[in-house]
KELOMAR-545290 format. One record per residue (C-alpha): residue in one letter; x, z, y; residue number from 1. Coordinates in Angstrom, 2 decimals, always signed. Layout:
<nodes>
r/east/up/north/k
a/X/Z/Y/NUM;
...
</nodes>
This chain:
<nodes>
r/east/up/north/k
x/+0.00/+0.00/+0.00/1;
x/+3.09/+0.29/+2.47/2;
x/+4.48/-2.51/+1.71/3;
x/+1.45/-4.53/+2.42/4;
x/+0.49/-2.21/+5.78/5;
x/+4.32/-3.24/+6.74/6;
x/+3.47/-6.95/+5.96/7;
x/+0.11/-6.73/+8.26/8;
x/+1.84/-5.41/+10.83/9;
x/+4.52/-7.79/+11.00/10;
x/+1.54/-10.76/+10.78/11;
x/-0.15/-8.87/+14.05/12;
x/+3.72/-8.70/+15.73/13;
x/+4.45/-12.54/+15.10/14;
x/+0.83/-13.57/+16.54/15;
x/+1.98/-11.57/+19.78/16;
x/+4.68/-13.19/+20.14/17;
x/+3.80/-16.77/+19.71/18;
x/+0.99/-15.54/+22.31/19;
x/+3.58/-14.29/+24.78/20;
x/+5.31/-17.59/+24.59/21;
x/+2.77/-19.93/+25.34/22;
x/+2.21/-18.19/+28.43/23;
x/+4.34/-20.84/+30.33/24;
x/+1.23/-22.81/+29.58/25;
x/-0.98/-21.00/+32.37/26;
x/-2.33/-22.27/+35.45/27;
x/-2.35/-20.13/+38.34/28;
x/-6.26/-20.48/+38.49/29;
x/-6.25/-18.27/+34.68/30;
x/-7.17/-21.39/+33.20/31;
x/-4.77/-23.79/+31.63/32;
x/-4.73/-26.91/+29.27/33;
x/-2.77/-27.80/+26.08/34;
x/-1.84/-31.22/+25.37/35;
x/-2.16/-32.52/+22.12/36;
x/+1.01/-32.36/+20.99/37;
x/+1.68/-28.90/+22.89/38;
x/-1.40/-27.74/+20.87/39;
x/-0.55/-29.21/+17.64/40;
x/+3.12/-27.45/+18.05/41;
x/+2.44/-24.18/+18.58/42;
x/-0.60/-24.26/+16.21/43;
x/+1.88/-25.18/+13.74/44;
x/+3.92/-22.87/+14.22/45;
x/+1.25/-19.86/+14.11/46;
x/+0.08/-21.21/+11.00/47;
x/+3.39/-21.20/+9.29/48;
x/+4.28/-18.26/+10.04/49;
x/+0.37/-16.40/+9.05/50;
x/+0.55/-18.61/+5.94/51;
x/+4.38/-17.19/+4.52/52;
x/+3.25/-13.90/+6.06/53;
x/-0.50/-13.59/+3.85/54;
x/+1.82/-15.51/+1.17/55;
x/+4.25/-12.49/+0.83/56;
x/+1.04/-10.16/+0.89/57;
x/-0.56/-11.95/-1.80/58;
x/+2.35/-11.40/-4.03/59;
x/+2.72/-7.66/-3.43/60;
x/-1.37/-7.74/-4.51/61;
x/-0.82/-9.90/-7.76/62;
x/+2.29/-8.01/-9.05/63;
x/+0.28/-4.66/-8.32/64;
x/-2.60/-6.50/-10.18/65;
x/-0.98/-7.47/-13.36/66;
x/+0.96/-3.57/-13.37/67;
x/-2.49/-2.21/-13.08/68;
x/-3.99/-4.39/-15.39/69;
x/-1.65/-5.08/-18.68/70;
x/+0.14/-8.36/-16.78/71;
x/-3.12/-10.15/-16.50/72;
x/-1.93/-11.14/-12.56/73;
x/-5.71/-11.96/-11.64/74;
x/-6.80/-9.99/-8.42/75;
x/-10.06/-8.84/-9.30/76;
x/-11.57/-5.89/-7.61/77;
x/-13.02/-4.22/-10.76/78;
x/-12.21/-6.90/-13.91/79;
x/-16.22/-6.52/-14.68/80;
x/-18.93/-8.57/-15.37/81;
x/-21.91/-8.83/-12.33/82;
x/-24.76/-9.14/-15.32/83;
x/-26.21/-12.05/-13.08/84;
x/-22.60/-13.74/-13.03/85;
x/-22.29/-14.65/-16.61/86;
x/-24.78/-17.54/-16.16/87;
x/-24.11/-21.12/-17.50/88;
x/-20.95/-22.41/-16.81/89;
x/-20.52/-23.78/-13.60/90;
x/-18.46/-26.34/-11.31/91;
x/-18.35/-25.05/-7.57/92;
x/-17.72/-27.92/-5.33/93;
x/-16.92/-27.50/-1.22/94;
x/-14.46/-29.09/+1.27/95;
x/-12.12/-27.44/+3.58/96;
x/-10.59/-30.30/+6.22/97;
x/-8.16/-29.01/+8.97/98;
x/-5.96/-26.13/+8.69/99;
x/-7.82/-24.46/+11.35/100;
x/-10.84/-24.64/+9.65/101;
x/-9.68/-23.79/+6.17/102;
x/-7.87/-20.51/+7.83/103;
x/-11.57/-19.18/+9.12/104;
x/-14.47/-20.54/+6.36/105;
x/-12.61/-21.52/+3.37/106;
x/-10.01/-18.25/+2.57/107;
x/-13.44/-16.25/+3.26/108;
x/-15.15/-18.37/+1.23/109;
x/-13.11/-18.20/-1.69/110;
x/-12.85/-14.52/-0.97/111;
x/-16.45/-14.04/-1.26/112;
x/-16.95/-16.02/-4.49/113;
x/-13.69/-13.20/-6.23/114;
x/-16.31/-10.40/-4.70/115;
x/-19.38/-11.50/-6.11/116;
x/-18.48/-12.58/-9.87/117;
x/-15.46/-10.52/-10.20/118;
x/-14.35/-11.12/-13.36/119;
x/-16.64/-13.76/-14.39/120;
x/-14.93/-15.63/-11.95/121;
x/-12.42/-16.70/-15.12/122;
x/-15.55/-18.30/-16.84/123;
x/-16.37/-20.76/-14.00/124;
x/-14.21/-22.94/-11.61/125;
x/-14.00/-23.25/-7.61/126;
x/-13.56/-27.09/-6.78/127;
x/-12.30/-27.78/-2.96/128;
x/-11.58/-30.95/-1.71/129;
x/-8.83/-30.84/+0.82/130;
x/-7.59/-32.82/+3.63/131;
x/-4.99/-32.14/+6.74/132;
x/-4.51/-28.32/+5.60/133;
x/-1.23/-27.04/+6.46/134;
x/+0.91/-27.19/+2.48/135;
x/+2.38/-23.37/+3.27/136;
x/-1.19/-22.06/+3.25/137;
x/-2.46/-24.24/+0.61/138;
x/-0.14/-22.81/-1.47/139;
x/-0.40/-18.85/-0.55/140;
x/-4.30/-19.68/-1.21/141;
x/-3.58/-21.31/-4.50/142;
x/-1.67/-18.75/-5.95/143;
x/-3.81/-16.37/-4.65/144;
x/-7.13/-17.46/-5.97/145;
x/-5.54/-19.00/-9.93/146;
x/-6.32/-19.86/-12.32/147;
x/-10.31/-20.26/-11.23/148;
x/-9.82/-22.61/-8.15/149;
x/-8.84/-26.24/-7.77/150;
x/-7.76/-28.00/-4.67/151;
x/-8.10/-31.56/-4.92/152;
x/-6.27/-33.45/-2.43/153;
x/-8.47/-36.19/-0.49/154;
x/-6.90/-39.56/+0.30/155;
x/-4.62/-40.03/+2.82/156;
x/-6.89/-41.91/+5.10/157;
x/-9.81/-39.06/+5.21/158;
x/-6.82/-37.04/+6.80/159;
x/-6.96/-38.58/+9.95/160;
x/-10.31/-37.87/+11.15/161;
x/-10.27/-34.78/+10.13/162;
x/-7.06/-33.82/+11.86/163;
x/-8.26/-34.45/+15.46/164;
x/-10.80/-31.38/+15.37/165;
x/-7.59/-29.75/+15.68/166;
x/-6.38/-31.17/+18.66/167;
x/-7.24/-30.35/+22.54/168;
x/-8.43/-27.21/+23.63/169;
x/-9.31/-25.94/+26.72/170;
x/-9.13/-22.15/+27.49/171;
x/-9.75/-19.27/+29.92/172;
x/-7.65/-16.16/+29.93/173;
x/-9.33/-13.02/+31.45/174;
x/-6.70/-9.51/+31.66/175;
x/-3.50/-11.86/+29.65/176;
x/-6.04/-12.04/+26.74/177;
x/-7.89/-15.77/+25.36/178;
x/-10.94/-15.04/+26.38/179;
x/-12.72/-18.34/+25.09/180;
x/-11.72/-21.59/+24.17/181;
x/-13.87/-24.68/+24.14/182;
x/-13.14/-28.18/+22.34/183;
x/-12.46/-31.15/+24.70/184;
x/-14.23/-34.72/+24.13/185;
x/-11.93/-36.10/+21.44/186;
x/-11.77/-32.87/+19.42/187;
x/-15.53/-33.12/+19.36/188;
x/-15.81/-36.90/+18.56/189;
x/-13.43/-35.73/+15.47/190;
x/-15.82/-33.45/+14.01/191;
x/-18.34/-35.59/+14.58/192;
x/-16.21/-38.11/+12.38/193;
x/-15.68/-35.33/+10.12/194;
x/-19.20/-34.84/+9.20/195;
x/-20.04/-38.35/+8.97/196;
x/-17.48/-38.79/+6.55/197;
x/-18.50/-35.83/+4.16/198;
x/-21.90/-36.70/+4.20/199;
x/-21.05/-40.54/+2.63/200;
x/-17.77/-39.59/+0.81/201;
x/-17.82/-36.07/-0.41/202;
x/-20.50/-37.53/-3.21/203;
x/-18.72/-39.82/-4.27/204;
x/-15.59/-37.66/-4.48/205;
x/-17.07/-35.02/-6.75/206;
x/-18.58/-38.41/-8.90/207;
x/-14.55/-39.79/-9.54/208;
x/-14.00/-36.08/-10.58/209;
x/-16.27/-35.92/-13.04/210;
x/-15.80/-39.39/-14.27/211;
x/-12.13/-37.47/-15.24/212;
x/-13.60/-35.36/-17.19/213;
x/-12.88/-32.52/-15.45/214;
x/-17.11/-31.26/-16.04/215;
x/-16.52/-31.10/-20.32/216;
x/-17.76/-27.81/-21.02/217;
x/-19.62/-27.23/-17.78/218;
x/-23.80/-27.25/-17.41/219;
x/-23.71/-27.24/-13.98/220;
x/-22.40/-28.45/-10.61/221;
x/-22.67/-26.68/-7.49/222;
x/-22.12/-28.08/-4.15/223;
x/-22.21/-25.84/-1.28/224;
x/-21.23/-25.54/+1.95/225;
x/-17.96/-24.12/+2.79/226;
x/-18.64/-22.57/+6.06/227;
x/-21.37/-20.17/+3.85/228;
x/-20.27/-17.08/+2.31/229;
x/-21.41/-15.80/-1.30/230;
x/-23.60/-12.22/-0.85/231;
x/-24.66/-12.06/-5.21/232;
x/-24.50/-14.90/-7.91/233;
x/-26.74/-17.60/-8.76/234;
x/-27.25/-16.45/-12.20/235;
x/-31.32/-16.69/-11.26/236;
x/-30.90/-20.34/-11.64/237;
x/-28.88/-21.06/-13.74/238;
x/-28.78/-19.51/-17.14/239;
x/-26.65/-20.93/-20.06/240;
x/-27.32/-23.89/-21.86/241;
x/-25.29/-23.16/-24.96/242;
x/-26.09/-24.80/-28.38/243;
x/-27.52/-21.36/-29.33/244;
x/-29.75/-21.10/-26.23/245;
x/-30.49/-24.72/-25.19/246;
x/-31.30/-26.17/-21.59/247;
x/-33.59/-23.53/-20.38/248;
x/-34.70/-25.11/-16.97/249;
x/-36.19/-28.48/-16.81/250;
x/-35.08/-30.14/-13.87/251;
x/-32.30/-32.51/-12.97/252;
x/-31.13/-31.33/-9.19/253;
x/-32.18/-28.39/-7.15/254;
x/-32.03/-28.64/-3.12/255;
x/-32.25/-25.53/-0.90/256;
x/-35.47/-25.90/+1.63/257;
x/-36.41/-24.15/+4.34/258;
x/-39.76/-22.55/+4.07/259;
x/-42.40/-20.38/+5.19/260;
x/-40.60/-16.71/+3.95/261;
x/-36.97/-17.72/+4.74/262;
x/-36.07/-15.82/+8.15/263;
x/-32.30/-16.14/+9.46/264;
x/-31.20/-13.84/+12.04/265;
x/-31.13/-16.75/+14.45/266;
x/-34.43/-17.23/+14.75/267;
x/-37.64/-14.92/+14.97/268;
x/-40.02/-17.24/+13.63/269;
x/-39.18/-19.19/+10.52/270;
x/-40.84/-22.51/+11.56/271;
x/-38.23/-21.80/+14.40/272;
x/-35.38/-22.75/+11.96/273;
x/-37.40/-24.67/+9.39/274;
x/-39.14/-27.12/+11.44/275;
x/-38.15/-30.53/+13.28/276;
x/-39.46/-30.77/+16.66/277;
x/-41.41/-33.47/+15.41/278;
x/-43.63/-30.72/+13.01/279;
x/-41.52/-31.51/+9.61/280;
x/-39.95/-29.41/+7.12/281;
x/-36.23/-29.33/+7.15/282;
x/-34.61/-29.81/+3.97/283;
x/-31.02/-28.56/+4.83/284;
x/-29.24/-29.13/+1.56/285;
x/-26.77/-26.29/+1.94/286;
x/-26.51/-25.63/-1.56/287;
x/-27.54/-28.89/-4.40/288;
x/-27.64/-27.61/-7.62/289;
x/-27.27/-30.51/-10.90/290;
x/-27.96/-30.11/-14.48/291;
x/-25.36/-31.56/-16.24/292;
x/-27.34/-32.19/-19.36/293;
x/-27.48/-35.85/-18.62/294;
x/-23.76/-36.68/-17.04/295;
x/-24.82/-40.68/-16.33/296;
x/-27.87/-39.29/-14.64/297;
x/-25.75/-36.61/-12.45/298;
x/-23.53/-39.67/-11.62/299;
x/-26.04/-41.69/-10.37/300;
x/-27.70/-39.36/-8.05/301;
x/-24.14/-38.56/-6.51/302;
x/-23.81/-42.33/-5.88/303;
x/-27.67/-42.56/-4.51/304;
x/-26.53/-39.73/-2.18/305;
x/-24.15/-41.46/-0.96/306;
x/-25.94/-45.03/-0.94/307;
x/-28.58/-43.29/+1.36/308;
x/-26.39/-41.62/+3.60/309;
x/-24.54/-44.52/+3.97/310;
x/-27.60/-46.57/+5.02/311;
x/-29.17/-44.11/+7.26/312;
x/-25.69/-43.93/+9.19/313;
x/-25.23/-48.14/+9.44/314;
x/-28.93/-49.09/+9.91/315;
x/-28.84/-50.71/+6.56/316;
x/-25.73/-52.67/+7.26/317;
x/-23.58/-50.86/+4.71/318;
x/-24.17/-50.48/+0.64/319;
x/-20.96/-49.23/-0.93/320;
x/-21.64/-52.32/-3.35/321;
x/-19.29/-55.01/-2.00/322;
x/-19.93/-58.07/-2.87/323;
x/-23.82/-57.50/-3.46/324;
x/-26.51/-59.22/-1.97/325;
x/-28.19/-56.76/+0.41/326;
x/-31.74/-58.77/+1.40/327;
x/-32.85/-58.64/+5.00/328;
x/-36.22/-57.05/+3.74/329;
x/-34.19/-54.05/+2.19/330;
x/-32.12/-53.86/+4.83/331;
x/-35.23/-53.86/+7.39/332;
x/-36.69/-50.34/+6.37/333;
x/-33.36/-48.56/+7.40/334;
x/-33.20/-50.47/+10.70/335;
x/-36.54/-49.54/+11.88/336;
x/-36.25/-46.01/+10.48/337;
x/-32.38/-44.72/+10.11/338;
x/-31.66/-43.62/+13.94/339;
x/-35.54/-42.34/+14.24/340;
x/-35.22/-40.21/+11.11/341;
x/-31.47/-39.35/+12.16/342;
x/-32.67/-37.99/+15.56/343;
x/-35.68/-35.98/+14.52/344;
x/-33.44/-33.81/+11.38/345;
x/-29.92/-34.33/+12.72/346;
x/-28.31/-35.22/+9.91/347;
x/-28.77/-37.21/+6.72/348;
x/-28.68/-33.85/+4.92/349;
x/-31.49/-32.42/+6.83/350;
</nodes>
C-alpha cells in the first residue's frame, strides 16, 4: 500500500509540473490558446508520463494479487462469482478512439466491467476496438485488465479522424487553475467524423471478427457503448445456452429503448429523454444484444446495420456493395427520407 500511495503521489507531482510549464502559454487576459502541435506536445507528454506512472502501479497490484492469491496474477476484488454473472458466455464489444478519450471512458469502463463480474470476468471476454490511443497506455491497460480483454487495433486510416478530437483547445484559467476548456471548430468537426465513422464501420468491424472465429464457444455478443459504465450484470438476459440447457430466449437481437418507466437524472419527465421533438420514441441503441445461435444470421444483421447507416448518412448514394446496381427507385426512399429522419433522432442509432 506504500508503494502504490508513493506511486500516486509522484503521478499528482508530474501533472503539476507539466501544468507549471505550460504556463508560458498564458495570455495576459487569463485566457490563452494552444496550437495544434503545442497541444498535441504537451498532451503527449502528460500521457506518457500518467501511462508509465499507472503502468508501475498496476504491477505493484498484480504481483500483490498473485501473492495473495496462489500466483493466479488476476486483480479481482473478491475472486467470486456475482450469481447473475455466470450467464451464457458472452463477447463484449466497444471502441475507445483517441488517447484522451480512452484515458476518461474506456479505463473506467473496463474498470467497471472487473467490479461487477469479478471473477466471472475469466468466463467472458472484453472486445475494444482501438484507434490513435497512445501504445504506453495501451499497454499498462492491457496488462492490467488480461487475460479477459482484447484490444483490436483499427486500420490505419480510421486513425486519422479520430485523432483530431484531440487537437485545439481553448481554455480559461481562473486563480493559476484550468478552469474550463472548450473544443475549437476542427476538434468538433473530428468528433463529428468520429461518430459517423462508428456508426457505418464499427458493424462491420465486429462482423470480420467473428468471421475469425474469434465467437466459437460464445452465445452472445454485446455491443455497448464505451462512454457507459457497468452498475450489475446482464445475467437477466442472457442465460446459458449450453447443450444441457439449450437456447432459452427466443429472439435474434435485443435493442435498448427508451420508454415510459426509464427516468435518467437528466431529465424529470421521461418523454423528456425518450421522445423526438417530433412526438416519436427514441430507440437509442446503447446496448444491442445478438444471439449467436445462428452465426450467418448475426452476420447479416451486422452488415444490414451498417448498409442502413450507410444510406441514411449518403442519401442513398452509398451501399458498401461496389460494383452493385443500386436502382434509382431504391435509392429514392433514402433521399426523400435520410436527412428528415437524421434531424428529428440525431443519429442513425437513435
Amino acid at each position: 500500500a506504500a508503494e502504490v500511495f508513493k506511486m500516486e503521489g509522484k503521478l499528482r507531482q508530474e501533472v503539476a509540473e507539466l501544468e507549471a510549464e505550460a504556463s508560458w502559454l498564458r495570455e495576459p487576459n487569463g485566457r490563452f490558446e494552444w496550437g495544434q502541435t503545442a497541444m498535441m506536445d504537451r498532451n503527449s507528454k502528460l500521457r506518457r508520463q500518467v501511462a508509465r506512472t499507472r503502468q508501475e502501479v498496476t504491477w505493484i497490484h498484480r504481483t500483490a494479487a498473485a501473492e495473495n492469491h496462489g500466483g493466479a496474477g488476476v486483480l479481482l476484488k473478491g475472486l467470486g462469482v456475482p450469481s447473475d454473472a455466470d450467464h451464457g458466455r458472452t463477447l463484449f464489444v466497444a471502441m475507445c478512439a483517441g488517447t484522451s478519450y480512452f484515458d476518461s471512458f474506456c479505463g473506467p469502463f473496463l474498470a467497471s466491467f472487473e467490479r461487477a463480474y469479478d471473477a466471472a470476468a475469466l468466463k467472458h471476454r472484453v472486445v475494444i476496438f482501438t484507434a490513435s490511443v497512445d501504445p504506453r497506455m495501451l499497454q499498462a491497460a492491457k496488462s492490467r485488465f488480461a487475460p479477459w480483454v482484447d484490444f483490436e487495433p483499427l486500420p490505419e486510416e480510421a486513425g486519422q479522424d479520430f485523432a483530431v478530437a484531440d487537437d485545439n483547445m481553448v481554455c480559461e484559467f481562473e486563480e493559476g487553475k484550468i478552469t474550463v476548456c472548450n473544443a475549437v471548430a476542427n476538434s468538433v468537426t473530428g468528433r463529428q467524423n468520429k461518430v459517423v465513422r462508428n456508426n457505418v464501420m464499427l458493424p462491420l468491424h465486429i462482423a470480420a471478427y467473428l468471421r475469425r472465429g474469434k465467437a466459437t464457444g460464445f452465445c452472445y455478443v454485446v455491443i455497448i457503448d464505451s462512454d457507459t459504465l457497468f452498475v450489475r450484470p446482464l445475467g437477466a438476459f442472457l442465460p446459458d445456452c449450453t447443450a444441457e440447457s439449450g437456447w432459452q430466449v427466443d429472439w435474434e437481437v435485443g435493442i435498448t429503448v427508451y420508454d415510459p418507466d426509464f427516468h435518467v437524472p437528466w431529465a424529470g419527465d421521461p418523454a423528456e429523454a425518450g421522445r423526438t421533438s417530433g412526438g416519436f420514441s427514441r430507440i437509442n441503441a446503447g446496448v444491442v444484444l445478438i444471439r449467436l445461435a445462428q452465426p450467418e444470421l448475426a452476420l447479416s444483421f451486422l452488415h444490414r446495420w451498417a448498409q442502413a447507416t450507410s444510406w441514411l448518412q449518403s442519401g442513398g448514394e452509398e451501399g458498401l456493395e461496389e460494383g452493385k446496381p443500386w436502382p434509382d427507385e431504391a435509392k429514392r426512399v433514402w433521399q426523400d427520407w435520410g436527412q428528415t429522419l437524421l434531424r428529428e433522432f440525431k443519429g442513425p442509432n437513435q
